[in-house]
N, C-alpha and C positions, 0 to 999 in steps of 0.2 A: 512981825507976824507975816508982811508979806511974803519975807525972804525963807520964812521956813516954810511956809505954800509949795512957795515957786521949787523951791528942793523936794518934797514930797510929790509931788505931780510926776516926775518922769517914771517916778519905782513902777507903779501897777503895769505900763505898757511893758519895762523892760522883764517884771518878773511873768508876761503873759508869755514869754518864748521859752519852750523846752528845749535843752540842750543835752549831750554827752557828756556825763565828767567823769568816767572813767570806766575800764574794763577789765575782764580777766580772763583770757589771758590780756596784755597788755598791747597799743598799739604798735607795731615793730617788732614784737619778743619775738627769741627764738625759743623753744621748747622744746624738752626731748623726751617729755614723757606725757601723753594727750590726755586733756581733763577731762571730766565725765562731763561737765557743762560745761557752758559760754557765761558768762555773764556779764551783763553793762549795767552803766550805774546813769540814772538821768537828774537832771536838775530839777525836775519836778516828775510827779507820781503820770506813768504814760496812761493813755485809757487803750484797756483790753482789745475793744471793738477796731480800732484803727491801726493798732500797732502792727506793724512786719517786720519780720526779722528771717534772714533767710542767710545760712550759710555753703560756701561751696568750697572746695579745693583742687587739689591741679586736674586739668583739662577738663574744669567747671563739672567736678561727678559732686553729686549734692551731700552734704555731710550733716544734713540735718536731721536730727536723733529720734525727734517729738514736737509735742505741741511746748509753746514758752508758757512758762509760771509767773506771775507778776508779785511781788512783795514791798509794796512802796513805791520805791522810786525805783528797784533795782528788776530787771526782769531777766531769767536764766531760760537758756533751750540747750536742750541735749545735744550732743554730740555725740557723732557719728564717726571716726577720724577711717581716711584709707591709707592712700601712699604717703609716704613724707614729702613735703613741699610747702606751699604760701595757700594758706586759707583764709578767704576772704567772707568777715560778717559782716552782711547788709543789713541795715536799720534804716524804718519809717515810721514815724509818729507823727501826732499833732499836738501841734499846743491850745493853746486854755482860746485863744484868738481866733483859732481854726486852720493858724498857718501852718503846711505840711514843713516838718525837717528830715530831710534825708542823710546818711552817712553808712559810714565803713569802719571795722578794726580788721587790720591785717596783723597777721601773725605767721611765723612759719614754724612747718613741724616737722623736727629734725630726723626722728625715727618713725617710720613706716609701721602699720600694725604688722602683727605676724601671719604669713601663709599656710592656708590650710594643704594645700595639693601635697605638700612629703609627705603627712599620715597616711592618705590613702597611697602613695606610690613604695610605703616599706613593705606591705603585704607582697605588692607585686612583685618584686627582686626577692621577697622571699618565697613566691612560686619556678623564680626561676633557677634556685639549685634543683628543687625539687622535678622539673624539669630536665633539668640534665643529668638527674641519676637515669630516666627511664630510659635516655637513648647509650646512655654506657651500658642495662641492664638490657637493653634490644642487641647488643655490638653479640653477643655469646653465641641468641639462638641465630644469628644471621650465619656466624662458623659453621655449626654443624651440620645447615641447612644445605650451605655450599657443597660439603666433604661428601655426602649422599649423592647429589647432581655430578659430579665428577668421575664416581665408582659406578653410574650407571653407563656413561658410554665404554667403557672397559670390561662390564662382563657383558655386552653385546658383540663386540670383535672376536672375542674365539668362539661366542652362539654362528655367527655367520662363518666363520672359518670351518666349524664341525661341519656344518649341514653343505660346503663343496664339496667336503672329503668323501662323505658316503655317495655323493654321485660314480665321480670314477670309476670305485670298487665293486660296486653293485654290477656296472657296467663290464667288467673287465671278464667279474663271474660269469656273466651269462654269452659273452661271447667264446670262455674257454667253454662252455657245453657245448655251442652250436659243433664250435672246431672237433670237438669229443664224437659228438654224435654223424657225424659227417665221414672220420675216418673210421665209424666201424661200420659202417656201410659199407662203405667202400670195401673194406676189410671182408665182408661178408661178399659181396657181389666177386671178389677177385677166387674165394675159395669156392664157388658153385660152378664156377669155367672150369676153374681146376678138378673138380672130381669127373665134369661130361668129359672131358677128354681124355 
């Protein structure tokens, strides 16, 4: 009797500490396609009010989905997944004793989610054929515009070549009257001598 005492006495201490017995994903896995949850499995049922669980992944951006769901002994929190790399769950609980256990499951994730930014950037390259039709459709009237500016300095050169021409002539006219009207003067004064004498 003593000796099954003495063997019954260590159990209650050792079953007062909660422990990790397993997770999912698993501690080390690699994965290449991100679960919707976390889940770990404890040696005994954790209590709600104490437990923490916090996950993170590369360059510690926080991958935590939601609040954790407790079922037993098993408690799951959402996931969040970003880039692919090593994501790290943190856990703290207490056990039945009051002593805190702290831990880790690391995992890594092979495939990164997918990027949103190409949806919105097929629009834009699809504004920019659209774009380059209106400056091939600009290339036409810019032609025409030219061929008018060009035929303007060309009938300006014979406007100003006309308008020397009538100087001259004008000129020439009225110096051949003066000369006219001058030699029948003369013409007159030379035949009035001629009749007095």
């Amino acid at each position: 009797m003593a000796l099954g005492v003495s063997l019954a006495l260590p159990t209650p201490p050792a079953s007062a500490h909660n422990s990790l017995t397993g997770s999912n994903p698993e501690n080390g896995a690699r994965v290449a396609t991100a679960p919707a949850r976390i889940e770990l499995r404890f040696l005994a049922k954790p209590d709600p009010g104490t437990t923490k669980i916090t996950v993170t992944g590369p360059d510690n951006v926080v991958a935590l989905g939601g609040e954790p769901t407790f079922s037993g002994s098993r408690v799951r929190v959402p996931f969040a997944p970003g880039a692919a790399g090593l994501y790290i769950v943190g856990y703290q609980i207490a056990s039945a004793d009051g002593h805190p256990i702290k831990g880790e499951v690391r995992f890594t994730l092979t495939t990164g989610t997918a990027a949103q930014p190409p949806s919105p950037g097929a629009p834009s390259s699809a504004g920019t054929p659209s774009g380059e039709g209106s400056p091939s459709g600009a290339t036409p009237p810019a032609t025409p515009s030219a061929a008018p500016a060009t035929d303007d300095p060309v009938s300006a050169a014979p406007a100003a070549v006309e308008t020397s021409d009538d100087g001259p002539s004008g000129w020439l006219w009225a110096l051949g009257g003066v000369v006219l009207l001058a030699a029948l003067g003369v013409a007159l004064v030379v035949r009035r001598r001629a009749t007095r004498s």
